[in-house]
C-alpha positions as CSV (number, residue, x, y, z in Angstrom):
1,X,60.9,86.3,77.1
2,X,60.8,89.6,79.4
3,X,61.5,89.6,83.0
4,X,57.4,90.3,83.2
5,X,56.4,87.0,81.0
6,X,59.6,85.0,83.7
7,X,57.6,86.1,86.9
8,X,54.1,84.9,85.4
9,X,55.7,81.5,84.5
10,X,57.4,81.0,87.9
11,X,55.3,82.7,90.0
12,X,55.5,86.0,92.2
13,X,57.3,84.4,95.7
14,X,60.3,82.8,93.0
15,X,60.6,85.8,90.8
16,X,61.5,87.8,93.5
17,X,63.9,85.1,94.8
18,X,66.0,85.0,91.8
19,X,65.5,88.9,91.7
20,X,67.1,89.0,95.4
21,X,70.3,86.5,94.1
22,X,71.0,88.7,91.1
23,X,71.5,92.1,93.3
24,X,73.0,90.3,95.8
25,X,75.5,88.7,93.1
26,X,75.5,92.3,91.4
27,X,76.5,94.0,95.1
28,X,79.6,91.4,95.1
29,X,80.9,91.6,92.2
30,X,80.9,95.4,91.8
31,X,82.3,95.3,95.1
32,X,85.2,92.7,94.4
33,X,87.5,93.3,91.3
34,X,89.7,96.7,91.3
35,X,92.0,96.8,94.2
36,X,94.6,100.2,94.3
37,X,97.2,101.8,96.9
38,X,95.8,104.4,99.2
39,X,97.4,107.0,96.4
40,X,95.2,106.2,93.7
41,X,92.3,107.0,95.9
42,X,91.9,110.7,94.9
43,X,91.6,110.0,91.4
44,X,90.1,106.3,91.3
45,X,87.5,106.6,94.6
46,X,85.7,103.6,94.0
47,X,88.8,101.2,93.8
48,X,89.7,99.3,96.8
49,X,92.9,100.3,98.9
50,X,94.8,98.2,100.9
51,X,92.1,98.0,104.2
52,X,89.4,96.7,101.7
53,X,91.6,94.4,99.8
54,X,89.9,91.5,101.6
55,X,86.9,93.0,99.9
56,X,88.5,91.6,96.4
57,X,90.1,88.8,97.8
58,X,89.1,87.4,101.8
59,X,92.7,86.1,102.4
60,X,93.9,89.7,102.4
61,X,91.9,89.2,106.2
62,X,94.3,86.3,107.0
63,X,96.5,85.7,109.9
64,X,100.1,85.5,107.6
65,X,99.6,88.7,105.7
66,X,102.8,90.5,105.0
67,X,104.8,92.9,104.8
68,X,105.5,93.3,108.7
69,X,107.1,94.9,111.5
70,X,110.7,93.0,112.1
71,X,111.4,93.7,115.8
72,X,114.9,92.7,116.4
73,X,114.4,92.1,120.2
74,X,111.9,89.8,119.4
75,X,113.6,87.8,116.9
76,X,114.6,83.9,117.2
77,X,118.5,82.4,116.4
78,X,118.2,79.5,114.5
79,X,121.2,77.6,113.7
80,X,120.1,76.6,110.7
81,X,119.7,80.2,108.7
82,X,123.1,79.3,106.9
83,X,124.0,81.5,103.7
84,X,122.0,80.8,100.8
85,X,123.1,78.9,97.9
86,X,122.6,81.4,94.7
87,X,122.5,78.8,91.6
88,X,122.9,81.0,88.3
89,X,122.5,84.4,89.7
90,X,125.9,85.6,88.5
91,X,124.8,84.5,84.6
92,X,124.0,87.1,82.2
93,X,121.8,84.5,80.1
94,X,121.4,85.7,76.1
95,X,117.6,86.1,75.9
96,X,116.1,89.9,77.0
97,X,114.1,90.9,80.2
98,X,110.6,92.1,79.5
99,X,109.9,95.0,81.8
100,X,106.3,95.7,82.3
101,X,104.1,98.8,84.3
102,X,101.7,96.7,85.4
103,X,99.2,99.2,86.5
104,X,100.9,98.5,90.3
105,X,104.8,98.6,89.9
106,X,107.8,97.9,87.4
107,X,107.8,93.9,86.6
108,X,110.8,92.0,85.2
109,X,109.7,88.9,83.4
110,X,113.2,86.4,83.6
111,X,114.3,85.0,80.6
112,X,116.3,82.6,83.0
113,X,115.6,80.8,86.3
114,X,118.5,81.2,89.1
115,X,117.8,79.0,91.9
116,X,118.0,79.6,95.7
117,X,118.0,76.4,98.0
118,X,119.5,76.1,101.7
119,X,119.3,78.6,104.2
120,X,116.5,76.7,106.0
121,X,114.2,76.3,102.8
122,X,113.0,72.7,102.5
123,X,113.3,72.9,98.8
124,X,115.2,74.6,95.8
125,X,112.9,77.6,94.2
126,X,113.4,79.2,90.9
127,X,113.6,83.0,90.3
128,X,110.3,84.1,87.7
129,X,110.3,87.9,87.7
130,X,111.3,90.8,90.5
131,X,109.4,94.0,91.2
132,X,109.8,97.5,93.6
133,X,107.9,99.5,95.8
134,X,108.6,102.9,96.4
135,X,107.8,106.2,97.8
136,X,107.3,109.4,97.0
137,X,109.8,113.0,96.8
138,X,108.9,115.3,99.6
139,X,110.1,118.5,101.5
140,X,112.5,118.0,102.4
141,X,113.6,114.5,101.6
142,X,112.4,111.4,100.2
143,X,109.5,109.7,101.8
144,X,110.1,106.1,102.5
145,X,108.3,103.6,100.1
146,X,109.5,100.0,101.6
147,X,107.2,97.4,102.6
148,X,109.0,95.7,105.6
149,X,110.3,97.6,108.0
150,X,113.4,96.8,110.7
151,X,112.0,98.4,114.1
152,X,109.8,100.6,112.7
153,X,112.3,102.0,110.5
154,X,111.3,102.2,106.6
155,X,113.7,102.8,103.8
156,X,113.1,104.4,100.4
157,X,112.6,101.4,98.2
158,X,112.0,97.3,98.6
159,X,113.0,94.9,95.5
160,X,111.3,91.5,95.8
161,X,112.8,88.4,93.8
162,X,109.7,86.1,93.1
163,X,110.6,82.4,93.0
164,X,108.7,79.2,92.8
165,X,109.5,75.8,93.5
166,X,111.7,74.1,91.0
167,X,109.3,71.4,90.6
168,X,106.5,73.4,89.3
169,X,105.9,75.8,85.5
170,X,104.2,78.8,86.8
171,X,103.0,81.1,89.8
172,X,99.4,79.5,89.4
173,X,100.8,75.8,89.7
174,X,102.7,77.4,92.9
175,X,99.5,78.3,94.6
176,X,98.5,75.3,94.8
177,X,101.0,74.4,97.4
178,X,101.4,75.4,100.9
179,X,104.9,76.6,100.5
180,X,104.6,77.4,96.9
181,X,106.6,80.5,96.6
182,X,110.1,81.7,98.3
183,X,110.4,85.7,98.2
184,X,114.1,87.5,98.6
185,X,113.5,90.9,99.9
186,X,116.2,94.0,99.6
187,X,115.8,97.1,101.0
188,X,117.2,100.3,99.1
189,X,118.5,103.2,100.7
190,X,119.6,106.4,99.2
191,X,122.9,107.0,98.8
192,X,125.3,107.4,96.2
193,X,124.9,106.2,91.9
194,X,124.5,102.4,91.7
195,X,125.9,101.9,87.9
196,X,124.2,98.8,88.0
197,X,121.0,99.4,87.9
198,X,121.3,101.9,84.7
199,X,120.0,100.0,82.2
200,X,116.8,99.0,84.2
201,X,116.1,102.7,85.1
202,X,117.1,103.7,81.2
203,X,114.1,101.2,80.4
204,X,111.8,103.1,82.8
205,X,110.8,106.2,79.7
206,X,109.7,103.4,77.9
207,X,107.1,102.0,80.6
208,X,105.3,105.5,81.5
209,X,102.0,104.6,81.4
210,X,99.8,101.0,82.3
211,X,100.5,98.2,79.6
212,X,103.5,99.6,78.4
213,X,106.1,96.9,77.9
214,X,109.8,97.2,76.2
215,X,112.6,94.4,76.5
216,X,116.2,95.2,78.1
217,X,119.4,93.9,77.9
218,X,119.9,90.7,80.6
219,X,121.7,91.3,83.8
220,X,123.1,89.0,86.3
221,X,121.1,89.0,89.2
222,X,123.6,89.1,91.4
223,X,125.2,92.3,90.0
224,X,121.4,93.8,91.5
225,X,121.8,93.0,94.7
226,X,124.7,93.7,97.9
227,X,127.7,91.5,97.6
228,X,127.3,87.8,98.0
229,X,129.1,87.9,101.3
230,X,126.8,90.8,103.1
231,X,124.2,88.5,102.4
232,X,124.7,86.2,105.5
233,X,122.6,88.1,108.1
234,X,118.8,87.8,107.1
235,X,115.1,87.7,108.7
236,X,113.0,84.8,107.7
237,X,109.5,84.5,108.2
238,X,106.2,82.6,106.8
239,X,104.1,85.4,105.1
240,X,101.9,86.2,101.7
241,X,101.9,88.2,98.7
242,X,101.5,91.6,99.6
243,X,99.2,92.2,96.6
244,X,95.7,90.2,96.0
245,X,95.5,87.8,95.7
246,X,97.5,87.8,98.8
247,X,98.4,84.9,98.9
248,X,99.5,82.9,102.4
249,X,102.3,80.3,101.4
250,X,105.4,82.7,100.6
251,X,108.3,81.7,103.0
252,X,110.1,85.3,103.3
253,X,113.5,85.9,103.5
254,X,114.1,90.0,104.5
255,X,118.2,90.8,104.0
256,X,119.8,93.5,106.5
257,X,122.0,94.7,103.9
258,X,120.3,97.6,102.1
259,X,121.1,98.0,98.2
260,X,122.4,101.6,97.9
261,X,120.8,103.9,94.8
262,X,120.8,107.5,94.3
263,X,118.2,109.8,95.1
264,X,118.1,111.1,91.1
265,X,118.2,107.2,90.5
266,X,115.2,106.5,93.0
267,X,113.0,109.4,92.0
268,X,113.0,107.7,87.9
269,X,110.5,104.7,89.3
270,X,108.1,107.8,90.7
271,X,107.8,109.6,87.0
272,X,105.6,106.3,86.2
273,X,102.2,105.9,85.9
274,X,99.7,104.3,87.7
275,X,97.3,104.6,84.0
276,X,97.5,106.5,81.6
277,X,98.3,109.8,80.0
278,X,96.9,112.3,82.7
279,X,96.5,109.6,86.0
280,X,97.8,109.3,89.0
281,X,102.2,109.1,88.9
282,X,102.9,106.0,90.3
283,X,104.2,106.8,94.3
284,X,104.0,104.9,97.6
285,X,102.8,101.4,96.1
286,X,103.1,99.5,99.4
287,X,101.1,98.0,101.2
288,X,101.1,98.9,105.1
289,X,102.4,96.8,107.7
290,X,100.0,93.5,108.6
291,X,100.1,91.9,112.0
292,X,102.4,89.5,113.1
293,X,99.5,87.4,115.0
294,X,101.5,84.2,116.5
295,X,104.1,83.9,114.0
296,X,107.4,84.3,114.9
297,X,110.7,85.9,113.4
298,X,113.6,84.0,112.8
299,X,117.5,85.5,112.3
300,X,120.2,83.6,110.5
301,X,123.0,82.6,112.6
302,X,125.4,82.9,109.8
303,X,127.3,85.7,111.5
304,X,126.9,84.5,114.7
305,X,129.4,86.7,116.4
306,X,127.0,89.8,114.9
307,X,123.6,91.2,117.2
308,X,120.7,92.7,115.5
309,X,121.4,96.4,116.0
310,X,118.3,96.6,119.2
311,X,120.4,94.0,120.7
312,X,123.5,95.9,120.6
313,X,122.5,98.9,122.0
314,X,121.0,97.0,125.1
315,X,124.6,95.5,125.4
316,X,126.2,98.8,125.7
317,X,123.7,99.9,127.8
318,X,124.5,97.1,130.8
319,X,128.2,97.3,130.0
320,X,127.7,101.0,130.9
321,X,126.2,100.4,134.1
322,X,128.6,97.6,135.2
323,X,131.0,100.0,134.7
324,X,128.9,102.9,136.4
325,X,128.3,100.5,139.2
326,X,132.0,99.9,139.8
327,X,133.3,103.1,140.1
328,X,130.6,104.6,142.3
C-alpha cells in the first residue's frame, strides 16, 4: 500500500501526524550518530565536533564531563590518596596485544588484566585496553595534544589506561554502575628516546588507515609508564569518558609525573589516519577542557613533604617578603 492509499485509510488529520513523527525521527537521527575532533571538520563538515557531541549523546551536556583544568591552588589533601597497589603490571603475559586505529586514536586490546586497588578507590578495577591523544607538528615546535591540563599547562601527548571493576566482563556491564570505570592518566612530554615504547610505535605502519588492526608482542605495563616510585603524587577526580558516549562514572586518577618520548617518537602517532587512503592524518584528537562545576580536586598525600608546584612558588614568594621585611 502507498503512502496515498495509508492517508485515505487513516484519514487526512492522522496521516499528517505520522508524517510529522517520521521527519521529526528523520531530523534526530541524521543529526545524532557521527561524532569527530574539531580536525576532521574540514574534510567531514557534517560530523559532530566536540561542542555538538551532546548532539549524539546528551550526557556529553553533563556536569562531570572531563578532561579538566587541574588548578593546584585549588586542590584538596586527602590523607587517604596512598600509592596505588599495581597487581600484574610488571607481567609480560604470553598472548599478543591487538592494536587497533579506531577511526579516533591507537587502541590496545589487553590480553591480560593488571589490577589497580587502594589509593582511595572503593574497589579493585581491572586494566581492558589503553589509548593516546595527541597533537599536531608545528612551526616551530610541537603543538600540545593532552587532554588534562596542570594550570593551564598542556603537554604533547596523554595515555589513558581503561579499567573496569573486577567484578564485572566488559565496558558495557561497567556502565551500568555508578563507579563502573577507574581511568590512570599519564602525560607525555617530549624529551629524549623512550626504548620502551618501540615496539608499540613499530606497530603504528601497520595501523595507517581506519580498521586496520595488527597484533604486537606483550609488554609489561609497567615498563610504559614512570617508575613505580614517581607515581606517589597524583590528582584524583570524579569525571567521564572523554569520548561519547561520555560516560559520567569514571573515577580519574591524573599522575604528575610525565612519561618522557622523543619528538621523532611522538610525531609516528600523527602519520595515522583518521580514514582512509587520502583523509584527514590523525592530529589533535582531544577533546577540550569541560567545566569543573562543583566538583572538587583531590591530591594524594603520599609525598606529603612535596607542594603542588603553584603552591611552591607562593611559599617563596612570602619567604621573600619576610625576609624583605626584615632588612628594611
Amino acid at each position: 500500500m502507498n503512502s496515498l492509499g495509508v492517508c485515505v485509510g487513516l484519514g487526512v488529520f492522522v496521516c499528517v501526524f505520522v508524517w510529522l513523527v517520521w521527519f521529526v525521527c528523520l531530523f534526530f537521527f541524521s543529526v545524532g550518530g557521527h561524532w569527530c575532533y574539531q580536525s576532521q571538520k574540514y574534510q567531514q563538515p557534517d560530523c559532530e565536533e566536540p561542542r555538538q557531541w551532546y548532539q549524539v549523546d546528551t550526557a556529553c551536556k553533563g556536569k562531570k564531563q572531563s578532561p579538566i583544568n587541574i588548578v593546584t591552588k585549588n586542590v584538596i589533601y586527602d590523607k587517604n590518596l596512598k600509592p596505588l597497589n599495581f597487581e600484574g603490571y610488571d607481567v609480560k603475559g604470553s598472548s599478543k596485544w591487538n592494536i587497533e586505529n579506531n577511526g579516533h586514536t591507537v587502541k590496545v586490546a589487553l590480553s591480560i588484566f593488571p589490577k589497580i586497588g587502594g589509593g582511595g578507590l572503593r574497589r579493585k578495577y581491572k586494566a581492558v585496553e589503553f589509548h593516546l591523544h595527541w597533537g599536531i607538528e608545528g612551526v616551530p615546535q610541537y603543538l600540545p595534544g593532552s587532554e588534562h591540563s596542570i594550570d593551564g599547562e598542556k603537554q604533547a601527548m596523554e595515555l589513558h589506561i581503561v579499567h573496569i571493576r573486577e567484578d564485572v566482563s566488559d565496558v558495557t556491564e561497567a556502565k551500568q554502575h555508578a563507579d563502573g570505570v577507574a581511568v590512570l592518566a599519564f602525560f607525555i612530554k617530549i624529551e629524549e628516546e623512550n626504548k620502551n615504547y618501540t615496539t608499540l610505535i613499530k606497530e603504528l605502519e601497520k595501523i595507517k588507515y581506519k580498521g586496520e588492526t595488527a597484533q604486537m608482542e606483550p609488554l609489561p605495563l609497567s615498563s610504559l609508564l614512570p617508575p613505580e616510585e614517581e607515581l606517589r603524587r597524583y590528582y584524583r577526580y570524579e569525571g567521564s569518558l572523554t569520548t561519547p558516549d561520555c560516560y559520567e562514572g569514571v573515577t580519574w586518577t591524573v599522575f604528575e609525573k610525565p612519561v618522557e618520548l622523543s619528538i621523532a617518537q611522538i610525531s609516528q602517532f600523527s602519520t595515522l589516519h583518521f580514514d582512509g587512503k587520502n583523509s584527514t592524518l590523525m592530529a589533535e584528537n582531544f577533546r577540550p577542557i569541560q567545566f569543573l562545576n562543583k566538583r572538587k580536586v583531590y591530591w594524594s598525600s603520599a609525598s606529603s613533604t612535596l607542594l603542588p608546584p603553584a603552591k611552591v612558588v607562593m611559599l617563596v614568594l612570602m619567604l621573600a617578603c619576610i625576609l624583605v621585611s626584615l632588612f628594611q
